[in-house]
Structure formats: structure tokens, C-alpha cells
C-alpha positions in Angstrom: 1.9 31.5 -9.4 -2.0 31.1 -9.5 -1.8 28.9 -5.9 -5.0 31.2 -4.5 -8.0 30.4 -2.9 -10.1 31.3 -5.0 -10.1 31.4 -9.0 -12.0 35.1 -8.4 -15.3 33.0 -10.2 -18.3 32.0 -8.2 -19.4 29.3 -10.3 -15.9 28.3 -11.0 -15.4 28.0 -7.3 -18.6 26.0 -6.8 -17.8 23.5 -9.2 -14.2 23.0 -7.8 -16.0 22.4 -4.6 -18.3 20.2 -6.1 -15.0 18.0 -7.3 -13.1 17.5 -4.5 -16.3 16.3 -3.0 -16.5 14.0 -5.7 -12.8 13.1 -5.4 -13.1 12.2 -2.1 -16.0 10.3 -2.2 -14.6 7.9 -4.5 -15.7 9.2 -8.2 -13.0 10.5 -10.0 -15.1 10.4 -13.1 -17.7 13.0 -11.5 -14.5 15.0 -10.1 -12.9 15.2 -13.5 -16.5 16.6 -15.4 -16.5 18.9 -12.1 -13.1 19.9 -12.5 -13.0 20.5 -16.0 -16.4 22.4 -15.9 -14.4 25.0 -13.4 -11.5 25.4 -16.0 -13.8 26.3 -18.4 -14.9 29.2 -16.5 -11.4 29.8 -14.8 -8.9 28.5 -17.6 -5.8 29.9 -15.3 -6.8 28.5 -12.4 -4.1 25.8 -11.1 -5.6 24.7 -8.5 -8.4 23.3 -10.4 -6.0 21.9 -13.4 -3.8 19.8 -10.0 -7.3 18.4 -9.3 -8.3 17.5 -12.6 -4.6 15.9 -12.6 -5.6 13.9 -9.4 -9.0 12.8 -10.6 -7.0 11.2 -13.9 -4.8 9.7 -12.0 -7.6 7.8 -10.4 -9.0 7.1 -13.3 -6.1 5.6 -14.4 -4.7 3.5 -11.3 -8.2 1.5 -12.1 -8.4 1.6 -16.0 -4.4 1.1 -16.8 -5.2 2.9 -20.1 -2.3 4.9 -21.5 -4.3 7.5 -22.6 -5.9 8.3 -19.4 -2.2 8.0 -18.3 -1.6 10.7 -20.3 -4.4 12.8 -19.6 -3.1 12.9 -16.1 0.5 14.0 -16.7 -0.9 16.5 -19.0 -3.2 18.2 -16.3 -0.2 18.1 -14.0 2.1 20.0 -16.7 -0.8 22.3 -17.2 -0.8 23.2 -13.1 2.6 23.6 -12.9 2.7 26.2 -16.2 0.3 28.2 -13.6 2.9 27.7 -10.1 6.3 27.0 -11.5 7.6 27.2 -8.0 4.9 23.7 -7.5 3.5 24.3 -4.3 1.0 22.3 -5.3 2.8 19.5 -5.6 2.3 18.4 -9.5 5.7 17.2 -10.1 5.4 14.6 -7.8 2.1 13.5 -8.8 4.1 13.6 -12.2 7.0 11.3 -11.1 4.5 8.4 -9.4 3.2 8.4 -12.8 6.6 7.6 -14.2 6.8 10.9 -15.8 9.6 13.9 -14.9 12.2 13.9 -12.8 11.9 11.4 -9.9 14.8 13.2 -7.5 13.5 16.5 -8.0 9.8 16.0 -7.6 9.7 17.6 -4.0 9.9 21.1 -4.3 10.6 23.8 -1.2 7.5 25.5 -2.3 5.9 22.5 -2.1 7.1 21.8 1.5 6.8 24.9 2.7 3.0 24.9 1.6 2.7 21.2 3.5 4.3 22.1 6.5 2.4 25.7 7.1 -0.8 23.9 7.0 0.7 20.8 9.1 1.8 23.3 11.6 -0.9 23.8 14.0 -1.4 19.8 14.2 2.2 18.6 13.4 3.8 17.4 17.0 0.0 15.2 17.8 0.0 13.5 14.3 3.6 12.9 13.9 3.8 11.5 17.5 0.8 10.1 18.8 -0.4 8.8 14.8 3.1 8.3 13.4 4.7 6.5 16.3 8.2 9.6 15.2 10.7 8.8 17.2 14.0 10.2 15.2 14.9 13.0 18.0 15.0 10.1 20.5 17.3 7.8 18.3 19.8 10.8 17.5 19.6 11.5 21.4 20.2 7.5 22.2 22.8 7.5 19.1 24.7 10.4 20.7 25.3 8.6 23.4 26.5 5.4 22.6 29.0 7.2 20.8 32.7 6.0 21.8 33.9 8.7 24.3 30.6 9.7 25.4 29.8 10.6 29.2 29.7 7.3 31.5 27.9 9.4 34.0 24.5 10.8 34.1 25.6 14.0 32.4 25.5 14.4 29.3 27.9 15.1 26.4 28.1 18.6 26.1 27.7 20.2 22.2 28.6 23.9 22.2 27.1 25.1 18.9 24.4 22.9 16.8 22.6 23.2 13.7 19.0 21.5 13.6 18.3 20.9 10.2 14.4 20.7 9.2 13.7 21.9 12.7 10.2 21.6 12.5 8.3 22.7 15.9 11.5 22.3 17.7 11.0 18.3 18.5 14.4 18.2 18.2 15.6 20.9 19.9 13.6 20.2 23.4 15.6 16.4 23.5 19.0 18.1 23.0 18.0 20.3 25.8 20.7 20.6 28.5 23.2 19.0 25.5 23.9 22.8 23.6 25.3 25.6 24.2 24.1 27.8 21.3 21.2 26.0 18.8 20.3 27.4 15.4 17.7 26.0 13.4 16.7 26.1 9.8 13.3 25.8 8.4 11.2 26.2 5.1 7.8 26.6 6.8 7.3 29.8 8.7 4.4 28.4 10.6 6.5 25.9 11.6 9.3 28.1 13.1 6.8 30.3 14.7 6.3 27.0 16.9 9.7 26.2 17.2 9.8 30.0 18.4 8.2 29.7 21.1 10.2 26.5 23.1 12.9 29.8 24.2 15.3 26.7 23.1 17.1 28.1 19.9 19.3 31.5 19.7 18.4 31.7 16.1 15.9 30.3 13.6 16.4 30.9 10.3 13.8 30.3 6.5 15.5 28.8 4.3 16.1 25.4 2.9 19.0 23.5 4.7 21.4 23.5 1.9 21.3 27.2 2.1 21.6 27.6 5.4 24.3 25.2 5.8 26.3 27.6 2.9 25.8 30.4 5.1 27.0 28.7 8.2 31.0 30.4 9.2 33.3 27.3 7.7 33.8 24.9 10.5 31.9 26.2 13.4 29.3 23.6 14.0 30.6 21.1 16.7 27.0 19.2 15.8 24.6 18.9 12.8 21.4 17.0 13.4 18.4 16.3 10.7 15.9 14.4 12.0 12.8 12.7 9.4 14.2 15.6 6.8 16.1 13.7 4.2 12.7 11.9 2.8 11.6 15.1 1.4 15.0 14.8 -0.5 16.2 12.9 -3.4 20.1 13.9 -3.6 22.0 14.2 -0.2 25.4 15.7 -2.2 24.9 19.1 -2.1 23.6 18.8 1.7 26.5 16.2 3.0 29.3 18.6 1.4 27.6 21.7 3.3 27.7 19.7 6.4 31.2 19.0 5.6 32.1 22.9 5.6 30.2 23.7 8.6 31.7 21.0 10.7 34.9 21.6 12.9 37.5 18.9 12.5 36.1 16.3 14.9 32.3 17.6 14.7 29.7 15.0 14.4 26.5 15.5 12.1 23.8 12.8 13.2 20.4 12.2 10.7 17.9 9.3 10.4 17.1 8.6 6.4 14.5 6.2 5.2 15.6 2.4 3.4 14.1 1.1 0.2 12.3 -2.0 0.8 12.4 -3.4 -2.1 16.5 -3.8 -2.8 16.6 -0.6 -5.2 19.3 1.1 -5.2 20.5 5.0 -5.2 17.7 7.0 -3.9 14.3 6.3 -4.2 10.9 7.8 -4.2 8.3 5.7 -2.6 5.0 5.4 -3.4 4.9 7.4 0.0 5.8 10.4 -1.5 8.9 10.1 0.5 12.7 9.6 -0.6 14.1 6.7 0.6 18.2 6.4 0.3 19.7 2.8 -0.1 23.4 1.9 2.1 25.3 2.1 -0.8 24.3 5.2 -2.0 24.9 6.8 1.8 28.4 5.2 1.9 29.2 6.8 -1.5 28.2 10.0 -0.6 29.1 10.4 2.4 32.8 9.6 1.2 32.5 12.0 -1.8 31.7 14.8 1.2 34.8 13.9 2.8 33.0 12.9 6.1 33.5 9.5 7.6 30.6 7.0 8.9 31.1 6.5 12.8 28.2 4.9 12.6 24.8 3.9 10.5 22.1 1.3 12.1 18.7 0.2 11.2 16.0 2.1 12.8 12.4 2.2 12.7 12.1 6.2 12.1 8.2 6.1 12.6 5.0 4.0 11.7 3.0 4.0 8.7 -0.2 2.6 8.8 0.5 0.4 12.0 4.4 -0.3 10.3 7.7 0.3 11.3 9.4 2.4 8.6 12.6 1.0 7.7 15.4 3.5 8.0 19.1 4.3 9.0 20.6 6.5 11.7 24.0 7.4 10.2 26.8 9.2 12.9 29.3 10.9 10.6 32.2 12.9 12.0 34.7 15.2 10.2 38.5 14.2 10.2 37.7 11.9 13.1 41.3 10.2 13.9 40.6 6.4 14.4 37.2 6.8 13.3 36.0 3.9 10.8 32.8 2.5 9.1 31.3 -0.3 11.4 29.7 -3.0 10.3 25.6 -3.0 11.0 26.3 -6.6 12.8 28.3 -5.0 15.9 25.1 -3.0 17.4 21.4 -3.8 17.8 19.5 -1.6 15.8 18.4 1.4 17.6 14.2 2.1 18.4 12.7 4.0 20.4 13.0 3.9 24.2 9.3 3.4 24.4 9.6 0.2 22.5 12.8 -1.3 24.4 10.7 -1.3 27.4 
């Protein structure tokens, strides 16, 4: 994968400089010359082909031509010739042009590049910019569960699996809830954060289809993703994993994002985010051989000044009794800073 720095030119360099400069200022045209001036000196360097990629794509969100269309996608498959893996991100530059495929245009690579350089500011962003509020709905979803503590003490989980764990968000609101808390991440910066709360017993890289396979069959009593399944277009092979790590009665409790716009299945949004339609959760969800307890709307966070539309889904395992609610029993959950 040529994901470096550097393309090991000078001039090359320079003139990649020169284009993202260009790029950002607003001149895709200049960024594209720029660009392609680099790849002349550095042919194999893929950084430089993803920029030229980006610089089309401008051109053609104002032009409309097909050709410059084209010219795009073909920088993109040029970039990800040189980083298969696509930390870059090219395939999902690809799909918003309408070209590859749209459910598996968010590589790992390409989240694990994201969230290593996300790390150090992560936790201010996502909170204070963001308005991310998913480990507080899981928390307040937990316990409205039927059977949960009516006293100020908590319901008690004795082993937990954190998928996406991030810097440990999650982990610090279940605190006093767990017994033993493992976590899963693709971003080692980010688990070096999530390190440091003392709060999990183990914290493991890998993505959480992965880690759920090498989870003992049913020993999770709880499985919580908070804000993870956006950077994933097909839940299947992620629900049936939570299915075998579950114990009979375990819960697994996630937030997901809704289309807005009535699509169905899974979605990618011009967000660069996945968003899963009720439908789609209901039918996978039963294929897994889990049962919905419970799925609300939720505002999952804020995007330029806008509540997200999303779901909170509460799915247990062999749950006796347990059945899928209708979303006009409950108010939707938000945030305890906005019920106030």
C-alpha cells in the first residue's frame, strides 16, 4: 500500500502541497493541474491519485458532465490499485459517485486510519461539536427495561462486550453496571485512550465481527455498540455474532442511524455514514435469531446544528415473553440534557 507521507520526491511533494491548498481554497481546477503535475513525477503515489480523485469530483458536482464523472472514478480506481486495503478512503468517494459497491464502501483500513488521527481530539468534537449522546440513551434504555431496578441501584451486567469502543465513552457510563468489560476496537490510538479509563479488563484490535467470533459461545450477559453501525452497511454477519456470544436471556443494546428520505434496506448517506431503515433491522434481527425488546427513535447526535435521526434497538436472546413493541408505546429517547 503506497498510504505514506511522502512520495520520496521533493518536487512531487511540493506540488501535492500546492493541491490541497488549492482544494481547499475552493479551485479544484488548480488542484487537479497540481495534482496531476505530482503524478507525473511520483506515478505510484496514491495519495496524490485520491486527491486528483477529489479535485474531479468537484469538478464534477459543478459541471454535471459525465466525463468529468468519469475522470473522477477513474482517479479513485487508480488510488486504490496503489492501497487495496483503502485507507484512504477511495471506495467511498467511488460509491457517492454512484460507482462500486455502496455497502462495502467503508473499509477497516479506512476506519482505522480515521479514527488514529481522530484520536487525540475525538471525546471534545464528538461531544461538545456533535451534541453524541448514544452511551447515555443505551444507559437510559437499560433502564427502562421491564425488570430493571426500581431503586437507585443499578442493574447489574456481569460480563459486557463494548463494540466500537472508541476512547471508552461507553465504558465510563456503564461504570458501576459490569462486572468484567471487554472492548473491541480497529484504531489503536483509540484503545490507547480507552486504556487509560482502568475501566475495561481487556481491549482487544480487531473489527467487531471478529471479535464477536472469538467471544466463548454464550458468555456475554450484554453487548452494547454505540454510533458504530454507520460505519457499516450489512448488520448480518455482526447480529448473528451477537447471537453466539449472548447467553440465553442476554441483551445486546446499539443506536443505528434512519434514512430520511423513506429508502429502504441500508443506506449510505451523503454523510459518508450508513443509515439502516426499520424494516431492514426487523428482518435481520429475526434472521439472527434475536428478538426486538425494544427499538425507538433517537436523536444519536447533531449534524450541523440537526438532530440525526436514528433508532436505539434492545434485543435479547431467547427472552421468554419478550415481543417487538410498537414505536407508539414509548416517547422516543434523547439525551438527558435535552429532557431538562
Amino acid at each position: 500500500m503506497s498510504h505514506q507521507r511522502s512520495s520520496g520526491d521533493l518536487l512531487a511533494d511540493r506540488r501535492y502541497a500546492y493541491a490541497e491548498a488549492c482544494l481547499a481554497e475552493g479551485d479544484p481546477e488548480a488542484a487537479a493541474e497540481m495534482a496531476s503535475q505530482a503524478l507525473d513525477l511520483a506515478p505510484g503515489y496514491a495519495p496524490a491519485w485520491f486527491l486528483l480523485g477529489r479535485a474531479r469530483e468537484a469538478i464534477f458536482e459543478r459541471s454535471r458532465d459525465a466525463a468529468d464523472r468519469q475522470a473522477a472514478l477513474a482517479a479513485f480506481e487508480r488510488a486504490l490499485g496503489l492501497d487495496p486495503a483503502d485507507a484512504l478512503g477511495s471506495r467511498l468517494h467511488q460509491a457517492a459517485l454512484g460507482g462500486g459497491d455502496a455497502l462495502a464502501a467503508i473499509s477497516p483500513a479506512y476506519v482505522r486510519a480515521l479514527f488514529d488521527g481522530y484520536a487525540p481530539r475525538f471525546e471534545r468534537h464528538l461531544v461538545d461539536e456533535l451534541g453524541y449522546c448514544g452511551p447515555a440513551l443505551i444507559v437510559a434504555a437499560l433502564d427502562s427495561l421491564p425488570g430493571a431496578p426500581a431503586s437507585c441501584a443499578p442493574q447489574h451486567f456481569p460480563n459486557v462486550l463494548d463494540l466500537g469502543c472508541g476512547t471508552g465513552l461507553m465504558g465510563q457510563a456503564l461504570a458501576g453496571r459490569v462486572g468484567r468489560l471487554a472492548g473491541c476496537d480497529l484504531s489503536p490510538a483509540m484503545l490507547a485512550l480507552a486504556g487509560r479509563t482502568g475501566l475495561y479488563q481487556r481491549l482487544v484490535e480487531a473489527d467487531l465481527v471478529t471479535f464477536l467470533a472469538d467471544e466463548p459461545e454464550a458468555s456475554a450477559d450484554l453487548i452494547v455498540a454505540a454510533d458504530v453501525f454507520i460505519y457499516l452497511g450489512d448488520l448480518a454477519a455482526a447480529l448473528a455474532g451477537m447471537a453466539r456470544a449472548l447467553r440465553p436471556g442476554g441483551a445486546a443494546v446499539f443506536t443505528v442511524q434512519s434514512p430520511q428520505g423513506g429508502e429502504m434496506g441500508a443506506v449510505l448517506g451523503a454523510d459518508g455514514r450508513y443509515a439502516h431503515a426499520d424494516a431492514y433491522l426487523r428482518t435481520e434481527v429475526q434472521r439472527a435469531g434475536l428478538i426486538i425488546t425494544e427499538m425507538r427513535p433517537a436523536a444519536i447526535r447533531r449534524q450541523k446544528r440537526i438532530d440525526v435521526p436514528g433508532r436505539i434497538l434492545i434485543l435479547h436472546k431467547h427472552l421468554i415473553g419478550a415481543h417487538e413493541m410498537d414505536a407508539t408505546e414509548e416517547p422516543s429517547y434523547r439525551c438527558a440534557a435535552e429532557q431538562n
